[in-house]
Structure formats: structure tokens, C-alpha cells
Backbone as a ProteinNet text record, in pm:
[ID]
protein_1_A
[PRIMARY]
XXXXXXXXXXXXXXXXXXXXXXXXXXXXXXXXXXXXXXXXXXXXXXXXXXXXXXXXXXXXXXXXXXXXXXXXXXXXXXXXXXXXXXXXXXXXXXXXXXXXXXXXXXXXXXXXXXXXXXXXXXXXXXXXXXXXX
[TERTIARY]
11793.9	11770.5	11697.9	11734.1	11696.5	11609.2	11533.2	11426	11400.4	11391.2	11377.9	11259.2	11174.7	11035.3	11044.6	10957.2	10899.9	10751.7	10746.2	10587.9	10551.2	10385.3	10375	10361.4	10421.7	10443.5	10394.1	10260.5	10161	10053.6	10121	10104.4	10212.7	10330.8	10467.8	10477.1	10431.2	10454.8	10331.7	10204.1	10091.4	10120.9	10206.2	10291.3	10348.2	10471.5	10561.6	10450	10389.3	10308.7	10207.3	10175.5	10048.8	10158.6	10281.7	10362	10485.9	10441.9	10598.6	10588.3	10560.2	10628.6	10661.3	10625.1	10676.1	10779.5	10806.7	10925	10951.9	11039.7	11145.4	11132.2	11014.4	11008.4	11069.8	11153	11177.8	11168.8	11136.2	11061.4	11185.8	11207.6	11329.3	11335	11307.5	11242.9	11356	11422.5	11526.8	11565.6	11671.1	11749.8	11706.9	11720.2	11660	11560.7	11471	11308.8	11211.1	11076.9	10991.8	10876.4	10774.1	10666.4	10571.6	10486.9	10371.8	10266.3	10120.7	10016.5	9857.4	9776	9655.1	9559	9447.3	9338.7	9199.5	9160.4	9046.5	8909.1	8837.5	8678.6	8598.2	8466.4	8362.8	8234.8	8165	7978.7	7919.5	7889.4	7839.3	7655.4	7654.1	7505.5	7379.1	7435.6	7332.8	7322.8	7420.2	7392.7	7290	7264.6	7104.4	7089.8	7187.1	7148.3	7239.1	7252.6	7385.4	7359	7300.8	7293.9	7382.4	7379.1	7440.2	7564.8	7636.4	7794	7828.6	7756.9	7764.5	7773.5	7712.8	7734.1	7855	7926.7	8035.9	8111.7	8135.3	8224.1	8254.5	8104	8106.8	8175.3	8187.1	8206.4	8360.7	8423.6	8590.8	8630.8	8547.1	8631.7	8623.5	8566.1	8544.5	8658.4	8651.9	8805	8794.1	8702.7	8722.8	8689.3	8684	8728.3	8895.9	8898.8	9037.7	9182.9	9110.2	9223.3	9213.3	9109	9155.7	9222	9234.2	9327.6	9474.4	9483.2	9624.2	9644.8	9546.8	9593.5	9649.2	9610.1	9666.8	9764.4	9833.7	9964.2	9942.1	9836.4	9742.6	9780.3	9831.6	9834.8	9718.9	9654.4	9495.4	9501	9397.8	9387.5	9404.4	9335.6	9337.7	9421.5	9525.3	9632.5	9688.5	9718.7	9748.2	9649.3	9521.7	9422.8	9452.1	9370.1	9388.4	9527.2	9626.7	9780.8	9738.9	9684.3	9670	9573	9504.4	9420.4	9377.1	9485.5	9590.7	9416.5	9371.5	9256	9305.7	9502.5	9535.5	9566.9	9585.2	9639.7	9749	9851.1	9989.8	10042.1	9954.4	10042.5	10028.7	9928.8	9961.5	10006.9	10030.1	10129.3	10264.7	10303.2	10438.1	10478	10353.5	10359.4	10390.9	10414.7	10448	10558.6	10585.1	10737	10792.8	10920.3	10972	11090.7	11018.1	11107.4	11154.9	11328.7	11338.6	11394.6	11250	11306.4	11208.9	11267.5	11156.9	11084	10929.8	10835.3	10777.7	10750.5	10703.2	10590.8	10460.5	10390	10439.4	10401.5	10476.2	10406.1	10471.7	10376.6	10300.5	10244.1	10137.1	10237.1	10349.4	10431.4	10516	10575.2	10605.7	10527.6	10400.7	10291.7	10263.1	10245.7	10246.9	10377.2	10490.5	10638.1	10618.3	10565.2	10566.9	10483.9	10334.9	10212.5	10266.8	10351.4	10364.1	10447.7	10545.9	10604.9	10506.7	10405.6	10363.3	10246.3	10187.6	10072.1	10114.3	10230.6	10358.9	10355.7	10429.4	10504.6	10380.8	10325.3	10134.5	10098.5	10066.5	10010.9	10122	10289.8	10324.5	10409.5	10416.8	10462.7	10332.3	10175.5	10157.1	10004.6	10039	9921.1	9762.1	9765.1	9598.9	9613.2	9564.4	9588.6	9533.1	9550.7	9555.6	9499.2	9390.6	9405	9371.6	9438.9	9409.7	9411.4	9301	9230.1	9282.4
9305.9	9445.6	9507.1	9612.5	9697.6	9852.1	9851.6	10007.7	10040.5	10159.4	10264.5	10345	10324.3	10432.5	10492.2	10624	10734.6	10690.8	10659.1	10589.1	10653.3	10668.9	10710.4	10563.2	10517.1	10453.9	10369.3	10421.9	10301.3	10170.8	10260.6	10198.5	10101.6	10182.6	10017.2	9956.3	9952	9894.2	9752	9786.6	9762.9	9641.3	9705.7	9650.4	9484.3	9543.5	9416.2	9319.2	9388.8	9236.1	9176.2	9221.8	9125	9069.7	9117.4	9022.9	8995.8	8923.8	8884.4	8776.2	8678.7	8556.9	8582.1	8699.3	8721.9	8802.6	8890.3	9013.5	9030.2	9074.3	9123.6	9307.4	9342.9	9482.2	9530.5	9609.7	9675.8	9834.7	9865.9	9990.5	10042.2	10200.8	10260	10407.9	10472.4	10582.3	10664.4	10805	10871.6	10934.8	10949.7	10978	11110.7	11230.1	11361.7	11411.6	11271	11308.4	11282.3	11277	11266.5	11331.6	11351.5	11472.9	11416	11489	11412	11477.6	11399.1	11442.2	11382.9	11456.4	11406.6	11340.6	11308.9	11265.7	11352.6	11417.4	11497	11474.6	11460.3	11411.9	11521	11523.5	11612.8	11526.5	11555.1	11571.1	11652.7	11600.6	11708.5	11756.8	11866.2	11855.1	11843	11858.6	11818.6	11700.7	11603.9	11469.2	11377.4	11267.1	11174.2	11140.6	11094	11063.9	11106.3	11207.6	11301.3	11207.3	11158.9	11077.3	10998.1	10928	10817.4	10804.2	10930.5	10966.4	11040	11053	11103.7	10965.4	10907.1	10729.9	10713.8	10723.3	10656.2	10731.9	10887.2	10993.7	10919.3	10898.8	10869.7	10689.1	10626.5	10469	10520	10567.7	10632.8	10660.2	10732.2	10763.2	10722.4	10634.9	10516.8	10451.8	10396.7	10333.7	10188.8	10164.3	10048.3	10100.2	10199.3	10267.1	10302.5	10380.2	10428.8	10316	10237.5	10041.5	9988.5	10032.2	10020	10063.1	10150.4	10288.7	10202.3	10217.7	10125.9	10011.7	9976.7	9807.8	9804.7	9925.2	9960.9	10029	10059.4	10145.1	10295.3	10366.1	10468.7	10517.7	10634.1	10683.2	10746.4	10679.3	10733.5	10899.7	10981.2	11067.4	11065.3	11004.8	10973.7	10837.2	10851.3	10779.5	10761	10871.4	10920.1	10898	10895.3	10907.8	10734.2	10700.6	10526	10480.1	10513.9	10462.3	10509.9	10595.4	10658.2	10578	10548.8	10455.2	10304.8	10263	10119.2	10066.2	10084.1	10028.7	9978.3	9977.7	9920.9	9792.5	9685.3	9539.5	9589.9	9464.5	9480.3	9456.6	9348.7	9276	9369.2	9460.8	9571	9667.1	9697.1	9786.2	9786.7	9647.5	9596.7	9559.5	9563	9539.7	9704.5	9797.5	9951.1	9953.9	10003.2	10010	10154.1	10144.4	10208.7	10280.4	10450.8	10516.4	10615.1	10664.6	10799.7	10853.5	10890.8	11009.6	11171.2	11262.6	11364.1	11357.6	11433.1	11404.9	11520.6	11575.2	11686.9	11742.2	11853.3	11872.4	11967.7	11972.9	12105.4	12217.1	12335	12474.7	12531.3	12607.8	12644.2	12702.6	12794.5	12845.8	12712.1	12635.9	12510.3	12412.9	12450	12377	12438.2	12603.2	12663.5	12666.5	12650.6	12661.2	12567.4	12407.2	12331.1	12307.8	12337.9	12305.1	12358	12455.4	12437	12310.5	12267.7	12153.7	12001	12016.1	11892	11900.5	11977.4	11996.4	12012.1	12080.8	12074.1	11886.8	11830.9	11711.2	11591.7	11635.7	11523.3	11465.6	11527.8	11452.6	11351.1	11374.2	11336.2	11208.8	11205.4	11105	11047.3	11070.4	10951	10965	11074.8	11008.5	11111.1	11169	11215.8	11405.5	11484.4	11622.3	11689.2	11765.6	11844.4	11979.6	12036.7	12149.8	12236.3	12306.7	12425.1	12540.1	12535.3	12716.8	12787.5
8438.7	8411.6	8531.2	8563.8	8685.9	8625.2	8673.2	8671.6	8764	8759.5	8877.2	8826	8924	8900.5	9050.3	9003.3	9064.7	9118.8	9232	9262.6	9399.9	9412.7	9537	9640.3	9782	9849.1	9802.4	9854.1	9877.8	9809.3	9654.6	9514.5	9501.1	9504.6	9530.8	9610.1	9759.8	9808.5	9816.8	9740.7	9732.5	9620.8	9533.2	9394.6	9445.2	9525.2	9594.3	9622.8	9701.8	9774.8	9694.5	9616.5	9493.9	9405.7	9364.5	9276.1	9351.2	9443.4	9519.6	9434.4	9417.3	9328.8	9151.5	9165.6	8989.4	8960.6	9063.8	9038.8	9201.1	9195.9	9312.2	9310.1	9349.5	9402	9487.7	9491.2	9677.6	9628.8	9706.8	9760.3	9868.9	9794	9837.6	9885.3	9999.1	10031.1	10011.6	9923.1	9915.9	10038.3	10083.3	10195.1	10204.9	10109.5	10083.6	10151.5	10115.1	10142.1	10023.7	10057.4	10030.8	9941.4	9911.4	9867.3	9923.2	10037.7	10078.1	10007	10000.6	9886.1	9962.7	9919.9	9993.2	9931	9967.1	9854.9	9877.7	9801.2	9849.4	9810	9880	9869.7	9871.6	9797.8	9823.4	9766.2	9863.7	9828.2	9742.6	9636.3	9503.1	9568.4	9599.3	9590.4	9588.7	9406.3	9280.7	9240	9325.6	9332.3	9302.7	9235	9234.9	9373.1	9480.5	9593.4	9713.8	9708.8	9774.9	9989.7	9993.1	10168.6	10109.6	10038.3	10015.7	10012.8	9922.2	9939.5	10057.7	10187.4	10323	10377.6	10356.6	10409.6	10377.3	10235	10237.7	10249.6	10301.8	10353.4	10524.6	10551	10689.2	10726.1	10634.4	10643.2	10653.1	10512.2	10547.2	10606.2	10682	10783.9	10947.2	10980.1	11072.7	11052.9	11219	11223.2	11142.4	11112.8	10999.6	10863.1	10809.3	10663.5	10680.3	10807.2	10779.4	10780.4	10872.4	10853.2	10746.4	10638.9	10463.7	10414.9	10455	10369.4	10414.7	10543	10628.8	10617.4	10531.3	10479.7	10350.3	10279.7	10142.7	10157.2	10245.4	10294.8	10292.4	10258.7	10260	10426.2	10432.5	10592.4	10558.1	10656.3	10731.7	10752.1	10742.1	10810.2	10964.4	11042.3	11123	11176.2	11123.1	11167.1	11309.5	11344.8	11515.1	11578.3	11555.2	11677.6	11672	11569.3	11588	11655.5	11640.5	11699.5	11833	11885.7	12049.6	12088.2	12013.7	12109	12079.8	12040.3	11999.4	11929.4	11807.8	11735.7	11586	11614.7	11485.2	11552.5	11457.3	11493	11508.3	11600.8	11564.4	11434.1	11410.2	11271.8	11173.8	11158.2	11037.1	11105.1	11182.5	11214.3	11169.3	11224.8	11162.5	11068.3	10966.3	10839.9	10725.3	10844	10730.6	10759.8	10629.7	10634.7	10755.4	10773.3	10888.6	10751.2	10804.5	10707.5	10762.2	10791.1	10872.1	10781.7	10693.3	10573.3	10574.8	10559	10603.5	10469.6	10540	10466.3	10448.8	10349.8	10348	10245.9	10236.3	10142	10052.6	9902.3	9883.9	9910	9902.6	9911.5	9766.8	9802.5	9657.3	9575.9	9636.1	9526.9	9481.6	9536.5	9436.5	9346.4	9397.7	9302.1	9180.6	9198.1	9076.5	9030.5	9050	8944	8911.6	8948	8857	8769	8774.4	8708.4	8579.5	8502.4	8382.2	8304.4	8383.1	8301.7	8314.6	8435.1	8455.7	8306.1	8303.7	8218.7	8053.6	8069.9	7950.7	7911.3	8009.6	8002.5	7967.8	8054.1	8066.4	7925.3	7839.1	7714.9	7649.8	7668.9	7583.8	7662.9	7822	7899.4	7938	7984.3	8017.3	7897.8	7822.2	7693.2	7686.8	7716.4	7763.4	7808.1	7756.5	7754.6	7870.8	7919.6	8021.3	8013.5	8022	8054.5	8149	8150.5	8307	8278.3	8410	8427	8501.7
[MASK]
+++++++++++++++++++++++++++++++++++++++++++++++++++++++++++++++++++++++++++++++++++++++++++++++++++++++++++++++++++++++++++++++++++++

């Protein structure tokens, strides 16, 4: 039996390699294209120890925070600078996959045409309610 999921990269591809001896993952980038997506951080504050989450703003993003992210298949923010000034290994280098699929973010007007079916769809596909302001 064969399934097909909707996954972001770096979660399946993250997938394959912790269960290579139990399942046969492959990871399949659509010819079409892509949706690229970010991860966004902030410093609260009103924080109990607001230095502390500046430490680990500041650890992330060091070229040995951001070679975590690239070890988890996570494109770095700073992806390009590290590739320009060769501070990745080879061997993980050659370890990302090679994809010539365009990649793209969406725009806010496609974010708002969809936010009603996602927030629609949310409670009843992955369980847990949604609401927005």
C-alpha cells in the first residue's frame, strides 16, 4: 500500500532517515513547485528572564545554531552567507537533497483567500479549533 502526504521537506525528509530500516520513504518535490514558509521568533519582554531568550536568539543564529537547522534539512536563514564562505561540511552539503523545483512564498492576498478554509477545515482534519482575529 502506497500514501501520499503533503509534508513540509524537512519533516520528510527528517522522516526517511530516522526510519530507513522500517519503511521506504522517498520524498518527492512536485514539478509545479513548491510553498516556501518561515519560522518566526520573538523575545517577549515581560519575560521571567528575557537575556536568556537573546542567548538563544543569538546561539541560532551562529554558524553553529544555523548547521542545526541544516542538519535537520531546515534552510538556514543564513544559508548563502555560510555556502560563501564554505563553513558548511561537504558531507552535509551533499547530504540535501538537489531540487530544480521553483520555490516560492505565498503573498498575503493568497494567505487571506485561504485562511477561511484552513481554519474552516482545522478542527475537523487535524482535531483542535482555531480561532481568528
Amino acid at each position: 500500500m502506497r500514501r501520499v502526504k503533503f509534508r513540509l521537506d524537512f519533516n520528510a525528509l527528517s522522516n526517511r532517515d530516522n526510519n530507513a530500516k522500517v519503511a521506504n520513504i522517498q520524498v518527492v518535490y512536485p514539478k509545479s513547485g513548491s510553498i516556501a514558509g518561515v519560522y518566526l521568533q520573538a523575545i517577549n519582554a515581560y519575560a521571567p528572564h528575557p537575556m536568556a531568550a537573546r542567548l538563544w536568539q543569538e546561539f541560532l543564529y551562529s554558524d553553529e545554531g544555523q548547521l542545526f537547522w541544516l542538519k535537520g534539512y531546515a534552510k538556514p536563514a543564513r544559508f548563502d552567507d555560510l555556502k560563501k564562505r564554505n563553513v558548511i561540511p561537504a558531507d552535509l552539503l551533499a547530504k540535501l537533497p538537489q531540487a530544480d523545483v521553483k520555490v516560492a512564498f505565498p503573498t498575503t492576498d493568497q494567505i487571506k483567500k485561504a485562511l477561511p478554509a484552513i481554519t474552516g477545515g482545522w478542527p475537523t482534519i487535524v482535531g483542535v479549533s482555531v480561532k481568528s482575529s
